[in-house]
N, C-alpha and C positions, 0 to 999 in steps of 0.2 A: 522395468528398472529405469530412472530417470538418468538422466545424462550427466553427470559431475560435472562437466564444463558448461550447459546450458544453466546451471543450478546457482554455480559461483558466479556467472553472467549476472543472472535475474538477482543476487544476492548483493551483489556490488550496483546495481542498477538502486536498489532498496536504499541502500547505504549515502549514496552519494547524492542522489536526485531530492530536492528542495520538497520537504514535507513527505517524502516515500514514495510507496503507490498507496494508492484510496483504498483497496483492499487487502487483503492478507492473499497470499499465494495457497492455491488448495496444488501441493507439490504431488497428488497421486496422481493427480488432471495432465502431468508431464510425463506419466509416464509412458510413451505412445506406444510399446509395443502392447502393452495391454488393450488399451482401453480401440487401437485401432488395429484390431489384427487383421494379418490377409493384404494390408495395403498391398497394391502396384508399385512400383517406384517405377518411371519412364523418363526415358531422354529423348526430349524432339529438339532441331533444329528451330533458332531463335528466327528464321528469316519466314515461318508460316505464319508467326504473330504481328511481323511488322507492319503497324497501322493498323486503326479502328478498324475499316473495313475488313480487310484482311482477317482479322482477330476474330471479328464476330461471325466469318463465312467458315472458319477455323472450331468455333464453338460448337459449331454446328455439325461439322462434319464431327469432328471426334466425341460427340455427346446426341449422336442424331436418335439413340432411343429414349433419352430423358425428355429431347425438346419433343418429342410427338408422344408423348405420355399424357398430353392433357393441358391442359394450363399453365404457361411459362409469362415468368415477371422478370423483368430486365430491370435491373436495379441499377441507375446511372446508364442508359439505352444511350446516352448522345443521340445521334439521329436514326437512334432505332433501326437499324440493319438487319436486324434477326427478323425484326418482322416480314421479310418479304419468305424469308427460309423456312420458317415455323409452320410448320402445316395444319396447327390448330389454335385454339384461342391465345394471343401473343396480349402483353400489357408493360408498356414501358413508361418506365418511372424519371424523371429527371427535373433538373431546375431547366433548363434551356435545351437546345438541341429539338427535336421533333417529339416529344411524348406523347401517351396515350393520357398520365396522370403529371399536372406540372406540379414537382414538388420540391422543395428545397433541402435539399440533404444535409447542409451547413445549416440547419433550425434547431438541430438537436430533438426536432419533437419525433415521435413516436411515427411509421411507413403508414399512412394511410390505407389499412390492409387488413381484415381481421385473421387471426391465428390460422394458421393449415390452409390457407386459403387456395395456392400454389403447388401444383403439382413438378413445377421445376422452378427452382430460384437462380438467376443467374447474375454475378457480378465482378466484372472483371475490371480489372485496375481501377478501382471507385475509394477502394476504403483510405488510399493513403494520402485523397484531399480532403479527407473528412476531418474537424475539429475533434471528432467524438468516434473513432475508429472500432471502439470496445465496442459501444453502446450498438452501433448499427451491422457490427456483427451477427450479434445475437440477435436484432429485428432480422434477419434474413433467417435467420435459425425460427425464428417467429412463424413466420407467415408459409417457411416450407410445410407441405404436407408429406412429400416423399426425398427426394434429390436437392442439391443446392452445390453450385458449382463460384468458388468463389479464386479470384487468380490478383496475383500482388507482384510487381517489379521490383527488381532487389534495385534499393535504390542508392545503392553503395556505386555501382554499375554508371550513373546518370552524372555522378558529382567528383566522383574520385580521380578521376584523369585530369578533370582541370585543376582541382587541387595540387595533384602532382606536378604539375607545370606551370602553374600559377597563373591559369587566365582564366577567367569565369565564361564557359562555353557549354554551360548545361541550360536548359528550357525552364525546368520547372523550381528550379529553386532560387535561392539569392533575394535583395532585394532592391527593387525597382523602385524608381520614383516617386512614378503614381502606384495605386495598390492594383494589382493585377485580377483579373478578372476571375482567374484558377491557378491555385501551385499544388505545389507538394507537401503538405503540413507536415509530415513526418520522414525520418529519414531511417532506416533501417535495410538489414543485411538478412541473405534467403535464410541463414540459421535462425535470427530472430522470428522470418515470417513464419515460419515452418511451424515454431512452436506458437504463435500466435494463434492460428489457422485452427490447429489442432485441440487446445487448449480448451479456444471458446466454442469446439465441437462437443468435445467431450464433456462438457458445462451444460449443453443443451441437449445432449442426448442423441447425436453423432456421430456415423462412423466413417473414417474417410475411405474410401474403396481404393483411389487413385489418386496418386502424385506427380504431377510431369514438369518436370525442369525444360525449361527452353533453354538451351545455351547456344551462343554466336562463335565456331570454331573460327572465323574468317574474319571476323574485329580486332582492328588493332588491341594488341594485352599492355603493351606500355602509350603512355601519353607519345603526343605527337610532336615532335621539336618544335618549339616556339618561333626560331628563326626560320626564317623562307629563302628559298633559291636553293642551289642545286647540293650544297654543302647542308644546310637543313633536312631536307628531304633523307639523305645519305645517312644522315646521324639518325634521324628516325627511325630507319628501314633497321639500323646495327640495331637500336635500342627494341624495338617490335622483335626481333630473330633471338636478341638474348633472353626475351621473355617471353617465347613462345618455348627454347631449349629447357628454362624452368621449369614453364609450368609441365611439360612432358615430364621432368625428373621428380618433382616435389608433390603437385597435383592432379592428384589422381581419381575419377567420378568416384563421389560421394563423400569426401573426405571436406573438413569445415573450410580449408584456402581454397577446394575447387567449387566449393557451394558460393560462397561469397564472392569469389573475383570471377568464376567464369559462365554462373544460370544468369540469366538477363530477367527470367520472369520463373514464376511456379503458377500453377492450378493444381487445385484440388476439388475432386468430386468424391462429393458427401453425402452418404445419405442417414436417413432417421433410423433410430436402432431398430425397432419393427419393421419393419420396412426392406433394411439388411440382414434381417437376420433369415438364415432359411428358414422356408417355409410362414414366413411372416407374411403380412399383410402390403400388398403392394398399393393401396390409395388409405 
């Protein structure tokens, strides 16, 4: 059954947005209890993700029977971290950072990769500085032969506090001067990613096994007072305590205000429907 609220979302998205979307919505493709049954749903703490390094010594640990399944491709590697972890053939892909393959993921062209190639596909917060987010989905869907483990920052999370308070104090977004070497091309919420993720799975012939919200219990919930000294500080702390007593009464895990205002990141590990299915072919 599809979700009425994710529905009149994607419908008003249709409606509003300059020339629509470029294709027509296939609405069965939403309906995830079907097409992904059995998921996991999991809550980990936001602070095992914090930073590249961290993140990827993170992948590893909770995904350590995919990455030693055979052939693992790092899609957006930065400086390739995983490689020292992987205990078999590793292949990381990036415009800059350390790669094995330099490639430019802002080209729009096609992973330098032929089909199935990959016995584990990995890419974690890559797709949402991509011009072409859709298209490089499904290249990952591409070149997996079994697993593909794909993870997106809710990036509601990154911008919405300074909004609130009116100072521009986020990293990736906004606009600078000169043109910046890397942003955030899109801006979206974990409800959006969720059906994102899942969508372009179910499109290519995946299932997601596993969901893991990362959320930050110990991050400030309201912005930070703008004024400083000892009367600022004081008004922040009231303002954080009354939005912490909230979110206890109102937000509750799993529900769309505690997806949105309190997971910092999602991963989902996916794999090919053969593959998932028991008794199926595991290469």
């Amino acid at each position: 059954m599809i979700d009425p609220a994710s529905r009149l979302r994607i419908e008003r998205h249709q409606e509003r947005v300059s020339g629509g979307l470029l294709a027509p919505v296939d609405w069965s493709r939403l309906d995830h209890r079907r097409h992904h049954p059995g998921m996991e749903v999991e809550i980990r703490a936001a602070a095992l993700i914090a930073g590249r390094q961290r993140r990827q010594r993170y992948v590893y640990e909770a995904c350590a029977e995919p990455c030693a399944s055979g052939r693992v491709v790092d899609v957006g590697c930065d400086r390739a971290h995983l490689r020292e972890l992987v205990p078999g053939p590793y292949v990381g892909i990036d415009r800059w950072g350390d790669p094995d393959v330099r490639f430019d993921l802002l080209s729009g062209l096609p992973l330098p990769l032929a089909d199935r190639c990959a016995d584990f596909v990995i890419c974690t917060d890559v797709l949402e500085h991509l011009y072409d987010p859709h298209f490089y989905c499904d290249e990952l869907f591409r070149i997996a032969r079994g697993t593909a483990l794909i993870a997106l920052p809710n990036c509601w999370a990154a911008f919405m506090p300074s909004i609130s308070y009116g100072s521009p104090t986020y990293a990736n977004y906004g606009l600078p001067p000169e043109p910046p070497g890397d942003a955030h091309r899109w801006s979206f919420c974990t409800e959006e990613a969720i059906d994102f993720v899942l969508y372009r799975a179910a499109g290519s012939g995946f299932r997601c096994t596993r969901m893991i919200h990362f959320a930050d219990r110990h991050a400030p919930l309201a912005p930070r007072w703008p004024d400083r000294g000892l009367a600022g500080r004081i008004a922040g702390k009231l303002l954080d305590l009354a939005a912490r007593a909230g979110s206890r009464l109102f937000e509750r895990h799993g529900t769309r205000s505690w997806l949105n205002r309190q997971v910092v990141a999602t991963w989902w590990l996916l794999a090919r429907e053969e593959a998932a299915r028991p008794g199926g072919p595991q290469r």
